[in-house]
C-alpha positions as CSV (number, residue, x, y, z in Angstrom):
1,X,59.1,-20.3,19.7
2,X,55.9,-19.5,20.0
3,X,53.5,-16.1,18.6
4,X,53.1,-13.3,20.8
5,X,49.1,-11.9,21.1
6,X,49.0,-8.5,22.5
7,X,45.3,-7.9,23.5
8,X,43.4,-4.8,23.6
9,X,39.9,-4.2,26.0
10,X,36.9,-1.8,24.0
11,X,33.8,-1.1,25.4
12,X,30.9,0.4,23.3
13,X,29.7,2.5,26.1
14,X,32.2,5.1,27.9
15,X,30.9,3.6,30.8
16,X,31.8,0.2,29.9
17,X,34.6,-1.7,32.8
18,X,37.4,-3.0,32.0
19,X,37.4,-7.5,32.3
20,X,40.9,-8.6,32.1
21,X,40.0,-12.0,32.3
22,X,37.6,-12.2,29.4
23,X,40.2,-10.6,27.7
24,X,42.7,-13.5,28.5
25,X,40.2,-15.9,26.9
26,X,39.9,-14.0,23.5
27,X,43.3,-13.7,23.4
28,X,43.8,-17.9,24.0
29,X,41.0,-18.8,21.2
30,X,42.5,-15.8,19.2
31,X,45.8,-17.5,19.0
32,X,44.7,-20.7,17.1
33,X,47.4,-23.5,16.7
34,X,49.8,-21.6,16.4
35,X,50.9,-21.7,19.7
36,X,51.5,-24.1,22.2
37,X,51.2,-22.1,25.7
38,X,50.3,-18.5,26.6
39,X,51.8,-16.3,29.5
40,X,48.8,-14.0,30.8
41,X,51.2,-11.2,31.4
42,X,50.1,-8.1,33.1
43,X,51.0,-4.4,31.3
44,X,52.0,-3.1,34.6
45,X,54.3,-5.3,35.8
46,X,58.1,-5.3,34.1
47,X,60.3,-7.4,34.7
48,X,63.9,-6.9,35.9
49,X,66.2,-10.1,36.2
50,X,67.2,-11.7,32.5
51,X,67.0,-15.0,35.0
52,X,63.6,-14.9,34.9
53,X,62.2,-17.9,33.1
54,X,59.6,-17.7,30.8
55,X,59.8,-21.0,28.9
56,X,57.6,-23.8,27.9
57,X,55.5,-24.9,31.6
58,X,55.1,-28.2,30.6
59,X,55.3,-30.0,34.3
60,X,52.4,-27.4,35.2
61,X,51.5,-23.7,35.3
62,X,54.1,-21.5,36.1
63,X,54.0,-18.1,38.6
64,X,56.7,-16.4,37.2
65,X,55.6,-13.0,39.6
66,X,55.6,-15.3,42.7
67,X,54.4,-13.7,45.9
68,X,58.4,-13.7,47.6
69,X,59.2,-11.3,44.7
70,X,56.2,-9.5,43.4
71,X,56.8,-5.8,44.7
72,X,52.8,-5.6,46.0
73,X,51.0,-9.2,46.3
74,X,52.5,-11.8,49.0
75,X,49.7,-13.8,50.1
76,X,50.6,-17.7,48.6
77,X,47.2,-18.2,46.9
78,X,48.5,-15.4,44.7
79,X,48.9,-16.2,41.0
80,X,48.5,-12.9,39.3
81,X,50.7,-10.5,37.2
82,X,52.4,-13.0,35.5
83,X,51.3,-16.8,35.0
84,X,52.2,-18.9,32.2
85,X,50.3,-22.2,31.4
86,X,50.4,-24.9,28.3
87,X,47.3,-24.4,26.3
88,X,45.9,-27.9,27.6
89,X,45.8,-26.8,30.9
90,X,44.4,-23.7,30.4
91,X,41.5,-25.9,28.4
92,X,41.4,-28.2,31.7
93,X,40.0,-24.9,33.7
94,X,37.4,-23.8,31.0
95,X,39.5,-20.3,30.8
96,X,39.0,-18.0,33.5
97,X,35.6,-16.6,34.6
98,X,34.0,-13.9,32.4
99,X,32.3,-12.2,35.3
100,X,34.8,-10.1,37.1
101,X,34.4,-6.5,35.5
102,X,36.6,-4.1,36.8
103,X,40.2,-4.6,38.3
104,X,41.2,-7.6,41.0
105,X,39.6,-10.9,42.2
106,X,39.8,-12.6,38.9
107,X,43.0,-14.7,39.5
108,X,42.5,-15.3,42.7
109,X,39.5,-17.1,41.2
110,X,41.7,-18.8,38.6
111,X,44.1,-20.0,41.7
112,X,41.1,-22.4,43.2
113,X,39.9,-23.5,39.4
114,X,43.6,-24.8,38.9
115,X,43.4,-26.6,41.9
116,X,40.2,-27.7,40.9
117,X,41.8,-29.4,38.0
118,X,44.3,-31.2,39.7
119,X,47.0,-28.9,38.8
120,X,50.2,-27.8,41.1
121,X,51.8,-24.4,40.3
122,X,55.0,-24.0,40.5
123,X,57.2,-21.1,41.0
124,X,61.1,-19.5,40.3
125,X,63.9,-20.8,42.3
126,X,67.3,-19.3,42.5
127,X,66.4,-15.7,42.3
128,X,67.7,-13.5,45.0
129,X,66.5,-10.0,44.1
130,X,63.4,-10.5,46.0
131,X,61.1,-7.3,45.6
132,X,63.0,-5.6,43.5
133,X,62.4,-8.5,40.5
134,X,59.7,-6.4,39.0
135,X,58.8,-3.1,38.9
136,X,55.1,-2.2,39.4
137,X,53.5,0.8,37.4
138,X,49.9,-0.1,38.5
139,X,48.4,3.6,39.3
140,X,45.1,3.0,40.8
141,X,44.2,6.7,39.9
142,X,43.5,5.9,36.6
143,X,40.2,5.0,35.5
144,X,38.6,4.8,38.9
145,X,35.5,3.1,38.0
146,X,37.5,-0.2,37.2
147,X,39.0,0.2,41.1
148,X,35.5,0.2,42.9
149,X,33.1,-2.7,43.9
150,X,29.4,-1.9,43.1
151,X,25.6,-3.5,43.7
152,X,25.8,-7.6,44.6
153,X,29.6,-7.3,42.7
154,X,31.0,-7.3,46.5
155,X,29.5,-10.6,47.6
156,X,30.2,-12.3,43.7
157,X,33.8,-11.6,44.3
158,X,34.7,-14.5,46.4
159,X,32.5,-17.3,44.2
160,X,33.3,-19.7,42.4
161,X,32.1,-19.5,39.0
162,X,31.3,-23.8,37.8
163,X,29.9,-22.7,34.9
164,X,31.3,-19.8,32.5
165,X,34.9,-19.4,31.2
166,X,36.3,-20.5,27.7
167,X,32.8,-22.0,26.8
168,X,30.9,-18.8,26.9
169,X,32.8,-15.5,26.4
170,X,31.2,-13.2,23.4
171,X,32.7,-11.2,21.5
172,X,33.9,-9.4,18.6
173,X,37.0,-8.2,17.2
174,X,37.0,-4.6,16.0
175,X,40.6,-4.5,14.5
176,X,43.3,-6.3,14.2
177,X,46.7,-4.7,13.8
178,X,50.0,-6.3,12.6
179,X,53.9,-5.4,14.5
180,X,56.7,-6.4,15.8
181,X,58.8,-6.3,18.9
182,X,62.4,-6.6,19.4
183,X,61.9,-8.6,16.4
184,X,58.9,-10.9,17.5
185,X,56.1,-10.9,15.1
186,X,52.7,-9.6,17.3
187,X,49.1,-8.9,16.7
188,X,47.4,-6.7,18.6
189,X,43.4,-7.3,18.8
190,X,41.2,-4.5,19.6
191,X,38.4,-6.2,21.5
192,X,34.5,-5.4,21.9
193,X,33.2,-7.8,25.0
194,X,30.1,-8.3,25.4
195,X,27.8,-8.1,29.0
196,X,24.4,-9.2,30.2
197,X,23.7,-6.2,32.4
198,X,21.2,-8.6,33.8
199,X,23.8,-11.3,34.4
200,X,26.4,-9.2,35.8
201,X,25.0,-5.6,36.2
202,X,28.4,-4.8,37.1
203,X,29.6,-4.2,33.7
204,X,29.1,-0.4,33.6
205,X,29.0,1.6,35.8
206,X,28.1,5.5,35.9
């Protein structure tokens, strides 16, 4: 059974954006040896059928939110919400790209760097409550400066990044906090990230 990592995004500046992604790859060097996959699990998305599987993907990365039973996502490129890979595999796509500030795009990004590494998803069989599997809390409402596209951020969207990931996320740990849940040991990391306004002004935004 492996550690849990809980991860936490900080910014320095109240204007800083939120990168789920970079986030993802602190929380997979974070976690050391001491586990042997990670499931990049999104907050907002619970999950309601005990059938669900979230065990060791060892034949490949596994969509557990696939699009026929996400609540909000269909499109069959989608591997959001709730993907779980082996840590080798993860290491085989260099992470996921540290330029997507602000909410969406970044696993859609992800989806053509797994096929870039010669890797198949795969996806739950067998479950018949279709869109009501999970249930979404995602309120776009809430901090509406991670929601919009700004400056040359519109056209960045739909590259592919063949150089960062893994190899060049900074940052530094502000805290770490010890606890448990339903009896599963967990560490939660609050997380300072680090931007080159210059690289990707996109990382604040007033």
């Amino acid at each position: 059974m492996p550690s849990f990592l809980i991860k936490k995004g900080t910014h320095p500046w109240s204007l800083g954006r939120f990168n789920r992604a970079s986030l993802i790859n602190v929380g997979f060097l974070e976690s050391g040896n001491d586990t042997d996959y990670i499931a990049m699990h999104d907050v907002d998305l619970l999950p309601l059928n005990e059938q669900l599987d979230y065990g060791y993907p060892e034949a490949g990365p596994f969509h557990v939110a696939s699009p026929e039973l996400h609540p909000l996502y269909h499109y069959k490129t989608y591997v959001g919400g709730i993907l779980l890979l082996t840590k080798q595999h993860y290491e085989m796509c260099n992470g996921m790209s540290n330029r997507f500030w602000g909410w969406g795009r970044e696993d859609d990004e992800f989806y053509r760097r797994i096929k870039g590494a010669g890797l198949q998803v795969r996806r739950p069989t067998g479950i018949t409550t279709g869109y009501e599997t999970f249930q979404h809390l995602h309120d776009p409402a809430w901090r509406k400066r991670d929601q919009k596209r700004i400056a040359a951020q519109k056209q960045e969207q739909f590259k592919v990044d063949r150089e960062g990931g893994l190899n060049n996320v900074r940052y530094r740990i502000e805290s770490r906090t010890a606890l448990s849940v339903a009896g599963a040991p967990c560490t939660v990391l609050n997380i300072l990230l680090d931007c080159d306004t210059n690289e990707t002004p996109w990382c604040t935004f007033g």
